[in-house]
N, CA, C and O of each residue as an XYZ file, in Angstrom:
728
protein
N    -121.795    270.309     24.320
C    -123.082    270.650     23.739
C    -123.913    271.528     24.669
O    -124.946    271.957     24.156
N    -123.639    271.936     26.123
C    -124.271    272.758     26.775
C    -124.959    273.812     26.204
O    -126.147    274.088     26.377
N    -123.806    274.632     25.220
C    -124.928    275.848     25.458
C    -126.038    275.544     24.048
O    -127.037    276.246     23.888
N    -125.734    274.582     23.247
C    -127.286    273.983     22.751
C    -128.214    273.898     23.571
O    -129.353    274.293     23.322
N    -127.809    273.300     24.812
C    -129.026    273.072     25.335
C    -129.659    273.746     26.369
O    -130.367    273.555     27.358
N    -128.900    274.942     25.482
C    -129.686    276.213     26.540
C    -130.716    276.930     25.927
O    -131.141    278.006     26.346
N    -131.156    276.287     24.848
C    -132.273    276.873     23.769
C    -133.076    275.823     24.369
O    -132.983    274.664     23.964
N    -133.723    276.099     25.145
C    -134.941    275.350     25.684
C    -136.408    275.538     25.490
O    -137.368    275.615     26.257
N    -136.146    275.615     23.391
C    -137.841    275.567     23.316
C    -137.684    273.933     22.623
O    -138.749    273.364     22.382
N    -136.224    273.098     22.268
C    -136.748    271.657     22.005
C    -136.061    270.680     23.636
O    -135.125    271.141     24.290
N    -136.603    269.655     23.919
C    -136.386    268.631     24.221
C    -134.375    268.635     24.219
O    -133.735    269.289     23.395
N    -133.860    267.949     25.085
C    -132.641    268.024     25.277
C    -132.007    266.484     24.362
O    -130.828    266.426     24.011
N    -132.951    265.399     24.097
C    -132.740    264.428     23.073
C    -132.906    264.418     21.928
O    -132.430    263.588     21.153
N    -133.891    265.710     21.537
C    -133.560    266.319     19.727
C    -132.661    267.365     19.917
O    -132.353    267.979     18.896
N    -132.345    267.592     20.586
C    -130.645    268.596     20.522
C    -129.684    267.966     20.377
O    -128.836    268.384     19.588
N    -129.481    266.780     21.060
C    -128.248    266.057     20.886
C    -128.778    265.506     19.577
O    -128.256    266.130     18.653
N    -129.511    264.690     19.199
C    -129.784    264.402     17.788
C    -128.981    265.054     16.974
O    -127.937    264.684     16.438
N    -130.033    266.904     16.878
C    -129.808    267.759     15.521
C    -128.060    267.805     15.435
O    -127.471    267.805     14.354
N    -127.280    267.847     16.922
C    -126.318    268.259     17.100
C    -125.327    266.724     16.251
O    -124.984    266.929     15.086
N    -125.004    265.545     16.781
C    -124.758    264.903     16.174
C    -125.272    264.577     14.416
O    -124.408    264.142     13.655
N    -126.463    264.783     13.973
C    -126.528    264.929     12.409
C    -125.902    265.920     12.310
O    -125.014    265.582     11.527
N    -125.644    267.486     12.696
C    -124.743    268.573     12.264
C    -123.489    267.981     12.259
O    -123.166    267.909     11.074
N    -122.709    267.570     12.878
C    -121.124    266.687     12.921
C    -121.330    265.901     11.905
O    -120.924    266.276     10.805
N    -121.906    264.822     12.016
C    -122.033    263.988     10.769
C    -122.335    264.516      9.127
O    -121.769    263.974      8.178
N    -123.275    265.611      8.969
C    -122.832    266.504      8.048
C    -121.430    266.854      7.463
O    -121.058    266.604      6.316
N    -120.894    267.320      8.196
C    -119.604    267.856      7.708
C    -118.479    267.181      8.060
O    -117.345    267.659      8.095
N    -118.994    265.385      8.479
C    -117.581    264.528      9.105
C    -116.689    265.632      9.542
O    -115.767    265.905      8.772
N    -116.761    266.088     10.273
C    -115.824    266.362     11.262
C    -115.000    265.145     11.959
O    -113.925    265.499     12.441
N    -115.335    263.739     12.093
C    -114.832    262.822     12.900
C    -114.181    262.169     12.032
O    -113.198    261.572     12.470
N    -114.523    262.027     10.315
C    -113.381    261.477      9.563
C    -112.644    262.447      8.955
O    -111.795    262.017      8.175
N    -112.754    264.261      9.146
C    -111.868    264.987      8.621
C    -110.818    265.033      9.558
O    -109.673    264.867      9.138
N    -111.065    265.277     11.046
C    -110.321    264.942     12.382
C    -109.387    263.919     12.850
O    -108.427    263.915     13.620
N    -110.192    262.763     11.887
C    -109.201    261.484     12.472
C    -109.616    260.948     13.510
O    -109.305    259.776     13.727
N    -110.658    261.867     14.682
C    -110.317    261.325     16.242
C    -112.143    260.937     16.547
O    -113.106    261.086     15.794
N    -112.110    260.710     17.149
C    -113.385    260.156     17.762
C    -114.196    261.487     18.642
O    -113.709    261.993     19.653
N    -115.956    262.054     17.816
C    -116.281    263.200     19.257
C    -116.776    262.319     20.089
O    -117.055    261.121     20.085
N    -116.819    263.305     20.880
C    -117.747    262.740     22.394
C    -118.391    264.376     22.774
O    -117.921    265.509     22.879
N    -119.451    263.864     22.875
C    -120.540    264.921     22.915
C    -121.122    265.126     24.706
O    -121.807    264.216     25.172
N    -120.839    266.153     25.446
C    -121.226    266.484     26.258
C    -121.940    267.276     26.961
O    -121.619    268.346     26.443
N    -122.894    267.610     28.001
C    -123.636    268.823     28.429
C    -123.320    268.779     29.925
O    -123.741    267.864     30.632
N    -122.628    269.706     30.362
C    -122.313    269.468     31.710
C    -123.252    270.327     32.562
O    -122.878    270.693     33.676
N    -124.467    270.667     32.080
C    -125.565    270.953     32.658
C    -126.196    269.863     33.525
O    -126.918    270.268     34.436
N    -126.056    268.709     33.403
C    -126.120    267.111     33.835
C    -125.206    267.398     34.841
O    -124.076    267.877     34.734
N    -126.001    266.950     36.124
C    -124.782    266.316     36.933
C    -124.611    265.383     37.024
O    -123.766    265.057     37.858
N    -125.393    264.177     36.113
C    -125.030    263.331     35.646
C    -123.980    262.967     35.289
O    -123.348    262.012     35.741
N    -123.523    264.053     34.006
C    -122.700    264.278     33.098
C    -121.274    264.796     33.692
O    -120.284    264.932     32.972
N    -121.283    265.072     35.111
C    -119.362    265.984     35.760
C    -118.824    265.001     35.247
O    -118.508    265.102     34.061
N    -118.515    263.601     36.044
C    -117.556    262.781     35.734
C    -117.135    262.461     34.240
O    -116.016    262.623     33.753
N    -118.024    262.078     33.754
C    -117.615    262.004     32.372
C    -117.062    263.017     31.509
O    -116.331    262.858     30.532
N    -117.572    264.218     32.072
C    -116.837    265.951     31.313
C    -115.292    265.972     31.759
O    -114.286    266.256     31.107
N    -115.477    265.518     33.284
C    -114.095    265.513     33.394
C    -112.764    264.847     33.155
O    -111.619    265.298     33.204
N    -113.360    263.328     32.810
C    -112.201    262.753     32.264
C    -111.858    262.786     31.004
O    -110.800    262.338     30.562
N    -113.386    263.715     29.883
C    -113.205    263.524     28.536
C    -112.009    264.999     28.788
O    -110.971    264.887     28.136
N    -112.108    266.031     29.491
C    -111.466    267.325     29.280
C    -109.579    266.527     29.712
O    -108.530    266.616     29.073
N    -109.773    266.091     30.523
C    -108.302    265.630     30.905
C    -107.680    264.852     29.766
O    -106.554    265.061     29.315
N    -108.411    264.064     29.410
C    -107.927    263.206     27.888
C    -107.579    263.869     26.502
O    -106.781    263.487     25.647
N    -108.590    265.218     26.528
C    -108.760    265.235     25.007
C    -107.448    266.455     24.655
O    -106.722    267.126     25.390
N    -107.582    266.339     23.255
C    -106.624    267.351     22.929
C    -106.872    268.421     21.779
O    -105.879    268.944     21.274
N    -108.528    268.885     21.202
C    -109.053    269.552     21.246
C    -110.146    269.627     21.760
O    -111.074    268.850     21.536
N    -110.171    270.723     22.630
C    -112.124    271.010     23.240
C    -112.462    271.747     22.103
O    -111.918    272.675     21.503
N    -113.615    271.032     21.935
C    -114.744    272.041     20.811
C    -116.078    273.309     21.243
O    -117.115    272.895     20.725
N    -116.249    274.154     21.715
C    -117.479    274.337     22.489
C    -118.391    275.019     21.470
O    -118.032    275.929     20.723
N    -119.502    274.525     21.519
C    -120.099    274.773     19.737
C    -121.101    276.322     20.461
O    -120.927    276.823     21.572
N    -121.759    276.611     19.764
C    -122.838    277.609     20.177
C    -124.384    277.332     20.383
O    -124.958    276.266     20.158
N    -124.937    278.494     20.852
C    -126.264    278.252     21.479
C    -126.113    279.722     22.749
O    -125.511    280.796     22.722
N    -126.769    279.220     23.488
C    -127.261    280.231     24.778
C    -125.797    280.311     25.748
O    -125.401    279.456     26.541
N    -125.320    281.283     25.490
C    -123.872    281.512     26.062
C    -124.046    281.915     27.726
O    -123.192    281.661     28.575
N    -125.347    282.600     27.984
C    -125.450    282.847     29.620
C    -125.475    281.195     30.330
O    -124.835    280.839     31.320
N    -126.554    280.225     29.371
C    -126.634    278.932     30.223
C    -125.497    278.493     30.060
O    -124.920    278.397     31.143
N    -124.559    278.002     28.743
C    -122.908    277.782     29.074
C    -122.079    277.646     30.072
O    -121.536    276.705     30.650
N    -122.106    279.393     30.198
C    -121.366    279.677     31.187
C    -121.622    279.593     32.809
O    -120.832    279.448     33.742
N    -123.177    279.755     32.758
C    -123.672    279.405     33.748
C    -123.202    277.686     34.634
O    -122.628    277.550     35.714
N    -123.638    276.754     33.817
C    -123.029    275.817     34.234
C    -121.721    274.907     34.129
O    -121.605    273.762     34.563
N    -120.479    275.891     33.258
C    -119.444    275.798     33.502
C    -118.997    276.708     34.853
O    -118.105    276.204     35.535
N    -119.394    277.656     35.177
C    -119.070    278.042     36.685
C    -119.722    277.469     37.751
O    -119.299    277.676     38.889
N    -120.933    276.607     37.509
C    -121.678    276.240     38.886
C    -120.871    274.859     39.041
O    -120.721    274.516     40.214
N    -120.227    273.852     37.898
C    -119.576    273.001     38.150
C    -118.592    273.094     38.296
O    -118.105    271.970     38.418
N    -117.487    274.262     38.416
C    -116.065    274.531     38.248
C    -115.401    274.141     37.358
O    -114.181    274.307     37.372
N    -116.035    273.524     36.358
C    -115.631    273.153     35.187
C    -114.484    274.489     34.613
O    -113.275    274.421     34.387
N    -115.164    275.320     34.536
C    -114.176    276.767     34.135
C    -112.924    276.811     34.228
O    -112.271    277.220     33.268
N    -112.098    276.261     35.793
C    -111.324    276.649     35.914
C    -111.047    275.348     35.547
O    -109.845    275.521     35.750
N    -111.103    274.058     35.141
C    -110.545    272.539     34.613
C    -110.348    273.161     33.411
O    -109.164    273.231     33.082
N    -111.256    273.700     32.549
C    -111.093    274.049     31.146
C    -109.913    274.853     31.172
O    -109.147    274.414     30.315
N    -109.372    275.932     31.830
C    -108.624    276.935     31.818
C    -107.138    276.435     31.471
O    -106.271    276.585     30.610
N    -107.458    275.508     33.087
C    -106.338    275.317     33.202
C    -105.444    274.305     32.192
O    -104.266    274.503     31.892
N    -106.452    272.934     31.639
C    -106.070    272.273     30.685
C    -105.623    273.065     29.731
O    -104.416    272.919     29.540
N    -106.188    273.927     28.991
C    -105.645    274.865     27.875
C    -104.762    275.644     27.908
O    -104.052    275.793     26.913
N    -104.530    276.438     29.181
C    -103.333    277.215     29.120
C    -102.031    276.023     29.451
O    -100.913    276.087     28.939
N    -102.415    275.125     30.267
C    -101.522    274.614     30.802
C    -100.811    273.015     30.333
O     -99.989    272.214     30.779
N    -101.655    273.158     29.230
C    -101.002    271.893     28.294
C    -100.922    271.825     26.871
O    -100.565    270.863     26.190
N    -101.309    272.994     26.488
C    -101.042    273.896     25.116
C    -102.108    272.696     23.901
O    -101.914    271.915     22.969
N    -103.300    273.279     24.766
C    -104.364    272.141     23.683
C    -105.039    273.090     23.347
O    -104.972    274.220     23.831
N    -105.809    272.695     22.421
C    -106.880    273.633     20.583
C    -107.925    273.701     21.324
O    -108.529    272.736     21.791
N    -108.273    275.233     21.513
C    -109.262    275.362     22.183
C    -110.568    275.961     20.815
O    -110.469    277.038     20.229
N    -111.388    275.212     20.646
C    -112.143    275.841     19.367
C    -113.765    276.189     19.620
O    -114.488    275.216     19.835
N    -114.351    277.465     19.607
C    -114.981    277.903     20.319
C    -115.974    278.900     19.102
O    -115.727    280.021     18.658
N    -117.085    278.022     18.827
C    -117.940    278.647     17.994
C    -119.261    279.077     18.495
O    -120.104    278.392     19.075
N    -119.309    280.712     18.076
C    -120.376    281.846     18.565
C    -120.212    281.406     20.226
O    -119.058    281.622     20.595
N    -120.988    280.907     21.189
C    -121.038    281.079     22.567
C    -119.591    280.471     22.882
O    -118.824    281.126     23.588
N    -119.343    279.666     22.549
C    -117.844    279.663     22.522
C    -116.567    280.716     22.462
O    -115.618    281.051     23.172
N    -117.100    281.007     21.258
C    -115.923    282.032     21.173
C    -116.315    282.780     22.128
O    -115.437    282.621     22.976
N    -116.829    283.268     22.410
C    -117.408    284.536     23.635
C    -117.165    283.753     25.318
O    -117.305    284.439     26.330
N    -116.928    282.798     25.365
C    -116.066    282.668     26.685
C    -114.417    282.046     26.495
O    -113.646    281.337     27.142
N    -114.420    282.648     25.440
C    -112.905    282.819     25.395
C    -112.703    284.031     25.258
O    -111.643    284.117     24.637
N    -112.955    284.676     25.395
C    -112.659    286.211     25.754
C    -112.765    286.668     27.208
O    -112.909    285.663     27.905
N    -112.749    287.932     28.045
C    -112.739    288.368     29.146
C    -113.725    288.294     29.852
O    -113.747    288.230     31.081
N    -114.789    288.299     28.968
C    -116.237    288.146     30.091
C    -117.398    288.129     28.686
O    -117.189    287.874     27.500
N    -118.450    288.451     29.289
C    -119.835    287.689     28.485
C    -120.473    288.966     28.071
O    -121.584    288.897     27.545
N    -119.835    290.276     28.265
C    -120.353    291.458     28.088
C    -120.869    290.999     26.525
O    -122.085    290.863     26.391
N    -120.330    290.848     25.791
C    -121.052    291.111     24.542
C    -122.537    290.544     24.210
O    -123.267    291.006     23.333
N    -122.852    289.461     25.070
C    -124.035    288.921     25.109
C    -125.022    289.560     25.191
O    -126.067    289.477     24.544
N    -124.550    290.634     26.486
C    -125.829    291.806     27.272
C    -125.629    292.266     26.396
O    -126.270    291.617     25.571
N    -124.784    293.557     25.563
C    -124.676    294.123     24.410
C    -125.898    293.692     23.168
O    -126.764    294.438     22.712
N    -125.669    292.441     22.865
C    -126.279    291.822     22.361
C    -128.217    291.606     22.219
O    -129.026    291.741     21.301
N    -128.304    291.200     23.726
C    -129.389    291.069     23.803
C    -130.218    292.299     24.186
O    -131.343    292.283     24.685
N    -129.485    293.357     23.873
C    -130.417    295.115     24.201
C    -130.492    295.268     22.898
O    -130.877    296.413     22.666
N    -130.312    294.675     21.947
C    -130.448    295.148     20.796
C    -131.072    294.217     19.885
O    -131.513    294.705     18.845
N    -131.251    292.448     20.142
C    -131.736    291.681     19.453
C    -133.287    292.245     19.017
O    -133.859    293.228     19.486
N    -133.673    291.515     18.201
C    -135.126    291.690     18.160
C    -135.883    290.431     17.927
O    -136.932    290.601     17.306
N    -135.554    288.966     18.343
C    -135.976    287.843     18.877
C    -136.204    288.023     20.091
O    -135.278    288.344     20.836
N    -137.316    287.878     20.499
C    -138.422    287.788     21.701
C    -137.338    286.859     22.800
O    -137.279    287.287     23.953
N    -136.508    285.630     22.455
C    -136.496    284.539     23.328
C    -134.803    285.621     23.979
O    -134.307    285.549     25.104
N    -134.379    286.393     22.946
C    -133.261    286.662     23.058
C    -133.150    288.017     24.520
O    -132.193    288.141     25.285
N    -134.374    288.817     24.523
C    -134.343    290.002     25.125
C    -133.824    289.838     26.644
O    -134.368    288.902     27.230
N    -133.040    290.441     27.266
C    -132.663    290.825     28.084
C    -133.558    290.133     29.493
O    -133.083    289.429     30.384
N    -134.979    290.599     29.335
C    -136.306    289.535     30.092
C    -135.765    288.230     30.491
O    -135.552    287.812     31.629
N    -135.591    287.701     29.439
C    -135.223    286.338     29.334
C    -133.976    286.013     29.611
O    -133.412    285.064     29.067
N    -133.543    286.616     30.304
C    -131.996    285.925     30.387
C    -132.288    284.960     31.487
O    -133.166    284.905     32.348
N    -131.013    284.037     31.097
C    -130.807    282.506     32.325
C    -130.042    283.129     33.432
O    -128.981    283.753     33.431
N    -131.230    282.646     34.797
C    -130.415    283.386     35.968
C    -130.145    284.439     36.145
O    -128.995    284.591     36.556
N    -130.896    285.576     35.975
C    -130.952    286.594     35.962
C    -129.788    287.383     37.026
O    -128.737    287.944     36.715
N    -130.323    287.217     38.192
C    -129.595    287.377     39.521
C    -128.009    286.642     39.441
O    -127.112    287.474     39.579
N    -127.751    285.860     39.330
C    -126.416    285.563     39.051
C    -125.683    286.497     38.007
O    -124.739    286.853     38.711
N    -125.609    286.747     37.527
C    -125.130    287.632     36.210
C    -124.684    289.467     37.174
O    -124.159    290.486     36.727
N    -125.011    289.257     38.037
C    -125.033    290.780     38.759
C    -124.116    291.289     39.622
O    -123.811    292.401     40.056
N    -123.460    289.197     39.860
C    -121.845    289.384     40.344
C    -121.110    289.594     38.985
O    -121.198    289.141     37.844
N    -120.069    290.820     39.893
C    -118.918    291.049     38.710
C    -118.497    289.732     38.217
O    -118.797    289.379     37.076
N    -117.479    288.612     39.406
C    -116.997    287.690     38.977
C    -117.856    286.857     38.351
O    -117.152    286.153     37.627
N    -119.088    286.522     38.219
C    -120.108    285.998     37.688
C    -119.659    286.153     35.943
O    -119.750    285.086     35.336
N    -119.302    287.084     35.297
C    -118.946    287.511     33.991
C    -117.696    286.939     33.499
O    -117.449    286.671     32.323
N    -117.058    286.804     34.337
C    -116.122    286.769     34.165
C    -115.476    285.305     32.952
O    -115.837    284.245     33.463
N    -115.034    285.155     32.197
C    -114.768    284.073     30.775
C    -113.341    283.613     31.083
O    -112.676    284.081     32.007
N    -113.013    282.876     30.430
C    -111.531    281.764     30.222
C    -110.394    283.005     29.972
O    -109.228    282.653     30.155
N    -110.558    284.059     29.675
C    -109.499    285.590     29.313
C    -108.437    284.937     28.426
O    -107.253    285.261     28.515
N    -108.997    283.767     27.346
C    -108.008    283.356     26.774
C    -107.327    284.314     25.706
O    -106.209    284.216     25.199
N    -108.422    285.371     25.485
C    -107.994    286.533     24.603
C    -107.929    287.403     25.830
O    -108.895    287.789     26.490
N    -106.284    287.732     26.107
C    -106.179    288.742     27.105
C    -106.947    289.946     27.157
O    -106.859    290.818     26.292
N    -107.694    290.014     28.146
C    -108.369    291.352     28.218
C    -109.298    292.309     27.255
O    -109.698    293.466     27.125
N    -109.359    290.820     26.596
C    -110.603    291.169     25.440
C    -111.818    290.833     25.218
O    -111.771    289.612     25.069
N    -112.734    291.127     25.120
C    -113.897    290.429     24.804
C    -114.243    290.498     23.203
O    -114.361    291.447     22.428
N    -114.383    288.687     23.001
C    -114.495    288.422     21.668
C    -116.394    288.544     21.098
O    -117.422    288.010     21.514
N    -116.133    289.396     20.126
C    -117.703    289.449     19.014
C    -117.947    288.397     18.026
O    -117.464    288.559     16.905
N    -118.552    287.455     18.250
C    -118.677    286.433     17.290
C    -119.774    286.883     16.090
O    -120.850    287.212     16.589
N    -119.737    286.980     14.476
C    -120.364    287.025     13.684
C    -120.247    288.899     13.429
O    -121.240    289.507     13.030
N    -119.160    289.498     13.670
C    -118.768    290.359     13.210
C    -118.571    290.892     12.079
O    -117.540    290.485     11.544
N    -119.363    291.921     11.282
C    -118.867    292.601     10.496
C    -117.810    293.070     10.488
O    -117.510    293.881     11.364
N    -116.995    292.742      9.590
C    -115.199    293.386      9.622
C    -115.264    294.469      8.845
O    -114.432    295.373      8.928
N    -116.380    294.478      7.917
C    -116.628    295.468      6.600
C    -116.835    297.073      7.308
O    -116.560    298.082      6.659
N    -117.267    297.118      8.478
C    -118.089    298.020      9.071
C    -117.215    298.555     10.304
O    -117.281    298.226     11.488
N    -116.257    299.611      9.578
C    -115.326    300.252     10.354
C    -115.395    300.955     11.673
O    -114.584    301.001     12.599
N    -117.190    301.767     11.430
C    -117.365    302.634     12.261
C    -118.084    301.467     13.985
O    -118.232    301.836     15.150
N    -118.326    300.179     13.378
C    -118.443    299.346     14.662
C    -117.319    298.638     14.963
O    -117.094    298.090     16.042
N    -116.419    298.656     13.736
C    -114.886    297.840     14.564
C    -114.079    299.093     15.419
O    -113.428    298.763     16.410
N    -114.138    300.577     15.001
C    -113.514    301.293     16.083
C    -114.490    301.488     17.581
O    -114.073    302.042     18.598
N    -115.329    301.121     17.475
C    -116.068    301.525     18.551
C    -115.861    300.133     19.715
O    -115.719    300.206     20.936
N    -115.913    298.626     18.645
C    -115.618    297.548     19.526
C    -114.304    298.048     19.978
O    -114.409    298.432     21.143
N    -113.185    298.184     19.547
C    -112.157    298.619     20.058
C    -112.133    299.332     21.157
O    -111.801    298.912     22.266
N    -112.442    300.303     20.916
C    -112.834    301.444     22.366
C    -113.004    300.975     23.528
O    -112.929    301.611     24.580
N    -113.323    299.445     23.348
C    -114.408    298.850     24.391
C    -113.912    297.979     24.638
O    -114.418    297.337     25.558
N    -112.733    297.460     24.037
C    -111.572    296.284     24.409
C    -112.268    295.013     23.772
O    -112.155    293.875     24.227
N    -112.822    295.277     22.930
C    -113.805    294.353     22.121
C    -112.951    293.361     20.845
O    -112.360    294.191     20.153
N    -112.733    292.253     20.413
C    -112.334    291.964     19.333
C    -113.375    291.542     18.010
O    -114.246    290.673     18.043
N    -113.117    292.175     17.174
C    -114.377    291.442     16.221
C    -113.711    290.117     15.664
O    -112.544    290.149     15.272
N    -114.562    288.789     15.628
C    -114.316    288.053     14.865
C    -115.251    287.707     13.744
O    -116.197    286.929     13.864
N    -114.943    288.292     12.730
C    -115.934    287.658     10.949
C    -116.258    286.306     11.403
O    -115.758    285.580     12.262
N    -117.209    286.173     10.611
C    -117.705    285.090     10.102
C    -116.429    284.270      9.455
O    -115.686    284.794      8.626
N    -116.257    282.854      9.955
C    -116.009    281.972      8.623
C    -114.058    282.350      9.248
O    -113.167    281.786      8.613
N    -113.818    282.917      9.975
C    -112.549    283.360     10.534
C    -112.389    283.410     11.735
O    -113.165    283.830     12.593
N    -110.970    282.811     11.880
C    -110.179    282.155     13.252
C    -109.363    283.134     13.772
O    -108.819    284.054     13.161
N    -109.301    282.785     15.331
C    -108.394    283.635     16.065
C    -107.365    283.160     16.433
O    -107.649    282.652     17.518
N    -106.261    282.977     16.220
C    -105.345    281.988     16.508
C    -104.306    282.873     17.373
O    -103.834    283.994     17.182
N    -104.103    281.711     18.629
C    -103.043    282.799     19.825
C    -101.860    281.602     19.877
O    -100.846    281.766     20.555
């Protein structure tokens, strides 16, 4: 649930709330079969428990929200490279919606992309989390679970003249409502 709770205009206990009524909405836990467990490893509270739920589980879910804080504190905990390695290295469902999907790709470029062009105030470039961190190359750097690509979450597929240009740019578009399956 991290990068939910990187929208820090509510409280971090009506996030987990809204976030659990969203699951419960769409039983995900009786369409699944399996039991969630909901985490923010923004907590350092929260390492130990991230880490034995990531070693156990056999899909990670990483939902969306603020993809700089995400990633931010999946690299300040090394979590990154636990995630990596569990997934490449034990052939588990990695499922990764909007800030998600975007650190499964090569790096976080699309975010900056993104936020030079939003026109939500909270979104602009100003506002980014950690400004100064973001300025190391390796700082960008994502899970490269899509080799050498950086994934566009909420992509127009309809709109040729921005899918050749993502291309150009080593960009993948992913539509709405559609999976990337490797």
């Amino acid at each position: 649930t991290t990068a939910r709770m990187g929208f820090r205009d509510k409280k971090r206990s009506i996030l987990l709330k809204n976030t659990k009524k969203m699951t419960e909405k769409f039983e995900y836990e009786k369409r699944l079969g399996l039991p969630l467990e909901y985490i923010d490893c923004s907590r350092k509270k929260n390492y130990e428990k991230f880490e034995k739920t990531i070693k156990k589980s056999k899909i990670i879910w990483v939902m969306g929200g603020d993809t700089l804080y995400l990633l931010y504190h999946l690299k300040k905990s090394g979590f990154i490279n636990l995630l990596k390695k569990r997934i490449m290295n034990d052939n588990i469902i990695f499922v990764g919606c909007c800030a998600g999907a975007i650190i499964s790709g090569k790096s976080i470029n699309p975010v900056f992309i993104d936020r030079a062009t939003r026109k939500k105030t909270k979104y602009y470039l100003k506002n980014t989390y950690k400004k100064k961190f973001w300025q190391k190359k390796n700082n960008i750097k994502c899970l490269n679970l899509v080799k050498n690509l950086d994934v566009v979450p909420h992509c127009d597929h309809r709109n040729k003249k921005r899918i050749s240009t993502l291309k150009k740019y080593k960009m993948y578009c992913l539509p709405e409502r559609r999976q990337l399956i490797l």
